[in-house]
N, C-alpha and C positions, 0 to 999 in steps of 0.2 A: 280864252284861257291864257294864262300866263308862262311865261317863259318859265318857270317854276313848274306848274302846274303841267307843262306840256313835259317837259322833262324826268317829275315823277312817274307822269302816265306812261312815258316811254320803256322808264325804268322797269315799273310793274307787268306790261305787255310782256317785256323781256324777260319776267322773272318766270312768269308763267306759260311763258314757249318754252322755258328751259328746264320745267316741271313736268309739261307738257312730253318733253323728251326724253324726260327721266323716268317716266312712266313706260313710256313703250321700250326704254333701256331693260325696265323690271321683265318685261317681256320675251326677255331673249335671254340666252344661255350661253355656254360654252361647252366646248369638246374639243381636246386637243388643240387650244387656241384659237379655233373657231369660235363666230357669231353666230347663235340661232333667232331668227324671229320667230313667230308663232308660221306664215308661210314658210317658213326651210322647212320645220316639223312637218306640214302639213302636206310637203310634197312627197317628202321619204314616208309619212303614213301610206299616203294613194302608193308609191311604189311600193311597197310593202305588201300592200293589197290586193295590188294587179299580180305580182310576183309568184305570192303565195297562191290565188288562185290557178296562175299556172303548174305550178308546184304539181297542187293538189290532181289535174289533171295529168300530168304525166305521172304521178303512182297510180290512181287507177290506170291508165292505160298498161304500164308495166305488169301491176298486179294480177289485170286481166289476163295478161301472155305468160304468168309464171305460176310455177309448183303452187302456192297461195291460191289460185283463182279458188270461188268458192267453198275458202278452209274460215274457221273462226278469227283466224289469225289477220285474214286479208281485212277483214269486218272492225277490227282494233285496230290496224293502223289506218283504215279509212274514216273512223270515230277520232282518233285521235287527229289527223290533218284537220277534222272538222272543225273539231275543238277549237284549235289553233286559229283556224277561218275566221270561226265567230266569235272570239277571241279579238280579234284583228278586227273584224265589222262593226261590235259593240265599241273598241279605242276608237274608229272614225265618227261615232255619233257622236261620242261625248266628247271628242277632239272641237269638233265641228260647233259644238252646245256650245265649250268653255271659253271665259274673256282672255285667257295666257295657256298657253302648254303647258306649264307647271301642272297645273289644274289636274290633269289625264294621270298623273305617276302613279298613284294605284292602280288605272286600267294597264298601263303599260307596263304594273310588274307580273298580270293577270297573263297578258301577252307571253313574258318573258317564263314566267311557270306552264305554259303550253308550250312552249317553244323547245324548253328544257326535253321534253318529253320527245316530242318529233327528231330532235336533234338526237337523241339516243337511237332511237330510231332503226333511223340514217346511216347513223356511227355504225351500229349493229350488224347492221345490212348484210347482204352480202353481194352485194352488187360492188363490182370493180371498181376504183378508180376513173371516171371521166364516162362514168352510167349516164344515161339521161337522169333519173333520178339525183344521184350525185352533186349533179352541175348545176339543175334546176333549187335544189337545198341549199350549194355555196350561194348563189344570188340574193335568194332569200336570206341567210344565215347574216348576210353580209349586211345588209340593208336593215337587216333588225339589231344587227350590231352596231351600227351606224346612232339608232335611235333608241338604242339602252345606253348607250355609253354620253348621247345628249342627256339623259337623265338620271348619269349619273349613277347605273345599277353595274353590276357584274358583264360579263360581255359571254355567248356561245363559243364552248369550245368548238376548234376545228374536226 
């Protein structure tokens, strides 16, 4: 090969490492001047998930020890966290499916209209300030706020 020849080759390697880079650049976002790759998403999805599952166990447990046990009432907001659940399980499959996080922002405004509802909830409640319930909602609220605001949607009120 020629010193020409070795030189465009180099050229072109380099043009397509640097395409190469621009590509998985497409694959990443911002939030608050933050970097995301498709891994950050992927880690606040699972936290999200593990989260919310716990969530969802500490209302039943609560629910079980309060005025609600066994009313209709106790029956909708355990429909409703469910919702949210599988809400949150269907975003990890197709999270998991997709070649960029982009991809998921419908599921994860599907998310965020379940969430809206739980959050009301919550809000409604009448559990005190620093409830299990309560506590167990800010981590979660928080964590979903984290990953609406990566894409860019509205954020849960406090």
């Amino acid at each position: 090969m020629t010193r020409l020849g070795s030189l465009l080759f180099t050229f072109a390697s380099g043009c397509l490492i640097f395409v190469g880079l621009s590509a998985t650049g497409f694959a990443q976002g911002t939030h608050q001047g933050n970097y995301y790759t498709k891994a950050d998403v992927e880690r606040i999805i699972k936290r999200v998930e593990e989260r919310s599952d716990a969530f969802r166990k500490v209302v039943d447990h609560v629910l079980d020890r309060s005025a609600l046990d066994g009313t209709n009432r106790e029956d909708n907001i355990n429909q409703q966290v469910k919702e949210l659940e599988n809400a949150i399980d269907t975003l990890r499959k197709d999270f998991d499916r997709a070649q960029t996080w982009e991809e998921t922002r419908g599921q994860v405004e599907k998310v965020l209209n379940e969430s809206d509802e739980v959050n009301a909830i919550v809000r409604r409640g009448r559990s005190r300030r620093g409830s299990p319930v309560k506590n167990e909602w800010a981590l979660v609220r928080n964590d979903l706020n984290r990953l609406f605001g990566i894409y860019d949607l509205r954020l849960l009120a406090p």
